[in-house]
C-alpha positions as CSV (number, residue, x, y, z in Angstrom):
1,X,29.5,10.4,-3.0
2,X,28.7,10.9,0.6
3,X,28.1,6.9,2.4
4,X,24.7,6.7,5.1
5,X,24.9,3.9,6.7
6,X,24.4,4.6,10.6
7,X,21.0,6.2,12.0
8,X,21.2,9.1,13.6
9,X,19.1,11.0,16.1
10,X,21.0,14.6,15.3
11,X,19.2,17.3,13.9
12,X,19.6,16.6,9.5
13,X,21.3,18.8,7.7
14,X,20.1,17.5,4.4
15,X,17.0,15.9,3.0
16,X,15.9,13.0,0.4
17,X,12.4,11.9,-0.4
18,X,11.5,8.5,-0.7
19,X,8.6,6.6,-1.6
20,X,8.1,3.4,0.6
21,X,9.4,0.6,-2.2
22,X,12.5,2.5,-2.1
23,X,12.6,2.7,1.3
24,X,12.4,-0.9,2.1
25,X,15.7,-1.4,0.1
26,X,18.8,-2.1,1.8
27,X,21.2,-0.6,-1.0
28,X,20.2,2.6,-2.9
29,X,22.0,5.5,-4.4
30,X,19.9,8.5,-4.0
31,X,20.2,12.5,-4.7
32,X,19.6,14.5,-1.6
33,X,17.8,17.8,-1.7
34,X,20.9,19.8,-1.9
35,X,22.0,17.9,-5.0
36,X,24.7,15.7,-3.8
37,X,25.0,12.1,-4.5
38,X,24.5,9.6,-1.7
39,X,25.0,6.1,-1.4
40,X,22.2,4.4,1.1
41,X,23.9,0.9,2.8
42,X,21.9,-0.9,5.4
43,X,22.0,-4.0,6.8
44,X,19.2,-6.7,4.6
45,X,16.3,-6.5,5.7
46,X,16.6,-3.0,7.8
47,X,13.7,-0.7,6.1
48,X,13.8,3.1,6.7
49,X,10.6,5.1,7.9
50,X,9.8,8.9,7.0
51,X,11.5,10.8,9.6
52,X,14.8,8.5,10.1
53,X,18.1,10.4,10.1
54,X,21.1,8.7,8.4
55,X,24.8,10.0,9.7
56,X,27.5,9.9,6.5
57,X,30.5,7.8,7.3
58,X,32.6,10.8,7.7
59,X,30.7,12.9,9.6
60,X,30.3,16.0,7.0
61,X,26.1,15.4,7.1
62,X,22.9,14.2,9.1
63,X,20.2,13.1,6.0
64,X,16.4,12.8,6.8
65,X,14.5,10.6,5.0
66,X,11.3,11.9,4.0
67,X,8.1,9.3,2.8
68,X,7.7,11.0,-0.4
69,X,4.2,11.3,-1.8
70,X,3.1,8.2,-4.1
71,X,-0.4,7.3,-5.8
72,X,-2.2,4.9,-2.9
73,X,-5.8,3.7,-2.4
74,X,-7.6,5.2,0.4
75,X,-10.1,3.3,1.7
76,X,-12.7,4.8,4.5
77,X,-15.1,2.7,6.8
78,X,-17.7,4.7,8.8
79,X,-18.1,2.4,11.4
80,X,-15.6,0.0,14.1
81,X,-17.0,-3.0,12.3
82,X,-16.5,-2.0,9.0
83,X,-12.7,-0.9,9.7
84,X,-12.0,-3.8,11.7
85,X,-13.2,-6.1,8.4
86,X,-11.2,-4.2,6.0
87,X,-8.1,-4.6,7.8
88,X,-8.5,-8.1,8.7
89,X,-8.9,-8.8,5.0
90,X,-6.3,-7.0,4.0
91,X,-4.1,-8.0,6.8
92,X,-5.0,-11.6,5.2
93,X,-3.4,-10.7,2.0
94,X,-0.3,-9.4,3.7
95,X,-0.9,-5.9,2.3
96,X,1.4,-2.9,4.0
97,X,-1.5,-0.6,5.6
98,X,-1.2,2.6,6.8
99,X,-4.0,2.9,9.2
100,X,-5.6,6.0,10.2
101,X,-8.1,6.1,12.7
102,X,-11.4,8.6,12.8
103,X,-14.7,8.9,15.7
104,X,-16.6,6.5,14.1
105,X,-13.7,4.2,12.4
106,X,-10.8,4.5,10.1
107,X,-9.3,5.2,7.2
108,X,-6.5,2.4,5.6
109,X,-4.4,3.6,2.9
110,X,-2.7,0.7,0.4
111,X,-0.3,1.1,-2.1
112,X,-2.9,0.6,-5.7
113,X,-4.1,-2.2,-6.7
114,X,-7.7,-2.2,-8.2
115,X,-8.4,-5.4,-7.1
116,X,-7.8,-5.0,-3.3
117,X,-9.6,-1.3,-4.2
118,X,-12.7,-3.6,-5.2
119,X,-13.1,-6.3,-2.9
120,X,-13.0,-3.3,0.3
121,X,-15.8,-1.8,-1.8
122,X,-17.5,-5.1,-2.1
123,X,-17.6,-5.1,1.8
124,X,-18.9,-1.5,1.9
125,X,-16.1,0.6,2.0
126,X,-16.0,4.2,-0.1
127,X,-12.7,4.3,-2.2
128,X,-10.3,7.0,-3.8
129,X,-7.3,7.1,-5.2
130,X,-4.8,9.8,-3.3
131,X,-1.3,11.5,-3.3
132,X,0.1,11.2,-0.3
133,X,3.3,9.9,1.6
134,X,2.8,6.3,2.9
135,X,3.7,5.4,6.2
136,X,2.5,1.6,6.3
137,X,2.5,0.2,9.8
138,X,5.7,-1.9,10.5
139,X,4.2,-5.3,11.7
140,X,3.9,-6.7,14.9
141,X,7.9,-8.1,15.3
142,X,10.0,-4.6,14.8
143,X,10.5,-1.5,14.5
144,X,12.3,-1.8,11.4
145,X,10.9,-4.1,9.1
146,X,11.2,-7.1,10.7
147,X,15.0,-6.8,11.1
148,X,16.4,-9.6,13.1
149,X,19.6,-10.1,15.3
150,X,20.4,-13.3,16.8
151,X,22.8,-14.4,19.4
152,X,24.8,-16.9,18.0
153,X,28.0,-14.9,17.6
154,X,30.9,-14.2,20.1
155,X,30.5,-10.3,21.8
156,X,30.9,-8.6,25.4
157,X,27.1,-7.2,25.9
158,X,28.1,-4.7,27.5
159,X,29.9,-2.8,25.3
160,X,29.3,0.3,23.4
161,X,29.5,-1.2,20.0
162,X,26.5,-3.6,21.5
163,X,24.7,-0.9,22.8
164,X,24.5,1.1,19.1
165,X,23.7,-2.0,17.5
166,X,20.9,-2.9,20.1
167,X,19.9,0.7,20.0
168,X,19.7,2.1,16.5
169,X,17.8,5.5,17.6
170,X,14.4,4.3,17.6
171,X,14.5,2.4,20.9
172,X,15.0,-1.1,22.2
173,X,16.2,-3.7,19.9
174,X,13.5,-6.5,19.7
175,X,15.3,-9.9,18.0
176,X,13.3,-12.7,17.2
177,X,13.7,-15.7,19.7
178,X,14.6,-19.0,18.0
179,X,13.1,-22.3,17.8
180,X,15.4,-24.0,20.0
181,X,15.8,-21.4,22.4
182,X,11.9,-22.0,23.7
183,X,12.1,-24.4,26.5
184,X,9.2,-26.4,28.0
């Protein structure tokens, strides 16, 4: 069974489709398109996006992760005002939302739940249910989920083992500042 646990930004030479509850798991065995068995090891709390490349430990192959297509509530407001509303009130609820912007104001796609489906109605909304790969946006502190990398440990920052970890492929590393490290 092939290991991924390093992102990559070489060009894949294998495939596995994912839908996004999968993806948000740190530790997942999967079957990749060509049939092989893979073993998926992240650190907790690092999510994968359609589109991220994962290098096996030994080398032998480059795996893209594709968002796999997965029943979602679609949700379409003709006007700025109307979007804005939906996605503050689902926002509220801490619901992943892909957002998808139009002229006159967006579309917000939601994993289903009738109930959410209803109160954006309620608020004038039109609703559907689609198939389609969900790319929910990935919140306002990372790239990744939220991942977060303090400073507390012992390392020489400006090595190239820092470097990878500060720079998975998908650009700066953004870490959370702590409580006691905000000074008046």
């Amino acid at each position: 069974m092939l290991i991924l646990t390093q992102r990559t930004p070489l060009p894949p030479t294998d495939s596995v489709a994912l839908a996004y509850d999968e993806r948000k798991r740190s530790r997942l065995k999967v079957t990749l398109a060509s049939g092989k068995e893979a073993g998926i090891f992240l650190e907790r709390g690092d999510h994968l996006h359609g589109n991220d490349r994962l290098l096996a430990e030994d080398g032998s192959t480059i795996v893209e992760i594709l968002a796999a297509p997965e029943k979602l509530i679609e949700a379409n407001a003709n006007t700025p005002l109307l979007f804005a509303r939906a996605a503050y009130h689902l926002g509220n609820r801490h619901v992943p939302v892909q957002i998808l912007p139009t002229a006159n104001g967006g579309t917000l796609r939601f994993q289903t739940d009738h109930v959410l489906a209803e109160m954006v109605k309620g608020i004038g909304c039109t609703v559907a249910e689609v198939e389609a790969p969900f790319q929910p946006e990935s919140g306002a502190y990372g790239a990744h989920g939220g991942h977060h990398h303090g400073h507390d440990h012992d390392h020489d920052h400006h090595s190239e083992e820092h470097a990878r970890l500060h720079n998975p492929g998908h650009g700066p590393h953004r870490s959370m500042p702590r409580i006691h490290e905000f000074k008046p």
